[in-house]
N, C-alpha and C positions, 0 to 999 in steps of 0.2 A: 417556622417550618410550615410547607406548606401541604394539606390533607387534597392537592387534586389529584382527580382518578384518571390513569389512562386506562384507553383503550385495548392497546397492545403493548408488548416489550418494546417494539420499533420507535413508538412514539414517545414513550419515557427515555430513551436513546437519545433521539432527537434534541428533547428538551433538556436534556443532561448535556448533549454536547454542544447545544446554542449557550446554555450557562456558561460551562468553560469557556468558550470562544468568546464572551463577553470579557469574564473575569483575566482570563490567561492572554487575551490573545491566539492568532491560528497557530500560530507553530509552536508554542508552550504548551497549549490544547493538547496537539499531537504529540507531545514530546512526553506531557502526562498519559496521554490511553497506551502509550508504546508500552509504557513502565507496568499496566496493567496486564498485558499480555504477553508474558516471555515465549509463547510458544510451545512445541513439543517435539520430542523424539534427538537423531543426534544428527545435527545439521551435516557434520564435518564427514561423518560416515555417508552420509547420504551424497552428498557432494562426493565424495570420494569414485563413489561407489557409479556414477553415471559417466557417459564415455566424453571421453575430450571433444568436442566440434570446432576444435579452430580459435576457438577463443577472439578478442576483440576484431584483429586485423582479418578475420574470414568474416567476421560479424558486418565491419565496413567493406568488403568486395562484396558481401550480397548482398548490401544498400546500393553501390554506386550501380551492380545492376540491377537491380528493380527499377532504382532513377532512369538507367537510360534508357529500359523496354519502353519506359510509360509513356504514351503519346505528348507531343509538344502542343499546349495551345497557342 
């Protein structure tokens, strides 16, 4: 075990998450910190509770216009 000192929280972050990423690999890595933090409050009510915008198929018509404002190079 090892007695080195950080500097800040971020930096033993860091060196925590360079070890997993050794040990685990990246997406195991990730798959482990998810399992670390479930979160808070109640998603479903929340979601609920905000208004409709259209959902996917309005989400792709103001993609395709933005693409076509954007100048052509």
């Amino acid at each position: 075990m090892s007695t080195t000192t950080y500097t800040s929280p971020i930096d033993l972050y860091r060196k925590g998450v360079a070890i997993l990423t050794d040990q685990l690999g990246p997406v195991d890595s990730i798959r482990f910190l998810r399992l670390l933090d479930q979160g808070s409050g109640d998603y479903t009510a929340i979601r609920q509770s905000q208004p409709d915008e259209g959902g996917v198929d309005k989400l792709c018509e103001e993609i395709r216009a933005y693409e076509a404002a954007m100048p052509k190079p």
